[in-house]
N, C-alpha and C positions, 0 to 999 in steps of 0.2 A: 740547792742554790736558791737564794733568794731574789723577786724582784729585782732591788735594789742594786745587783751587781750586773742587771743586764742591761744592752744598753744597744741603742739604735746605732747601724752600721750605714748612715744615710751620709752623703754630702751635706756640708754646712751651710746653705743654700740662703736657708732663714735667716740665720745669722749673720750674713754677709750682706743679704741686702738690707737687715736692720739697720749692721753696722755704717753701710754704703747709704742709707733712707737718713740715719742721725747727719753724716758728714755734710752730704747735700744740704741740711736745714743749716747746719752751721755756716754752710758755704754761701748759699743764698742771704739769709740774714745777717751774719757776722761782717760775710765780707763783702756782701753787697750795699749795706747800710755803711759799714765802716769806708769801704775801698771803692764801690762802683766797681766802673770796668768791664774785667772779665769773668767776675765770681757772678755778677747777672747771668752770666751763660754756664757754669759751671756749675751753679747748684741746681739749675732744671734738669742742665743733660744727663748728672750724677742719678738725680730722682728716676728719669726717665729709666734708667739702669735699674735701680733699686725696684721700680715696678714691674721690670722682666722679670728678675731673679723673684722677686716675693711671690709673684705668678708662677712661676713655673716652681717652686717649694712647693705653694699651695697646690696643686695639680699632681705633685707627689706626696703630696700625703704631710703636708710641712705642718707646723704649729701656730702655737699665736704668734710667734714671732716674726712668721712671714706675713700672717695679715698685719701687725703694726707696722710693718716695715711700706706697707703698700698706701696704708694711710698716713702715716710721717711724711713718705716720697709726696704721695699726693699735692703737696702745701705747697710747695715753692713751684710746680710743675704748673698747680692748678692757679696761682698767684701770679706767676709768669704770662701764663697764656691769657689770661683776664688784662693783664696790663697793656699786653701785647696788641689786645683788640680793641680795649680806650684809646690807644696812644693811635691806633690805625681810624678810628670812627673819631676823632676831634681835631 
């Protein structure tokens, strides 16, 4: 049997909080520049998610796709809470 036909029997762990790290940046930008609102809260708390889950892949043994997922989430989390302490200190 070759390589190629074997294949990790792991949870998609990485992959979910990629996916869940993309949505939050869309959610934040898209619909926070578009909409305001609620998407202001919706794409940090998504991120906040995405950087459980890329955490806990990466601790299992996860790939690059759980560290990009940890740095995607990062943006909107790390953009939120900077705003959050302008908006408190002016």
């Amino acid at each position: 049997m070759s390589d190629l036909a074997v294949t990790r029997a792991r949870g998609g762990r990485g992959r979910t909080a990629l996916i869940l790290a993309v949505a939050s940046l869309v959610l934040f930008m898209g619909g926070g520049f578009a909409f305001g609102g609620v998407f202001w809260l919706l794409g940090p708390a998504a991120g906040l998610v995405a950087i459980a889950l890329g955490l806990a892949a990466r601790r299992d043994g996860g790939g690059h796709e759980a560290t990009i997922a940890v740095i995607v989430a990062a943006v909107p989390v790390i953009w939120f809470a900077a705003w959050m302490i302008v908006d408190a200190l002016g």
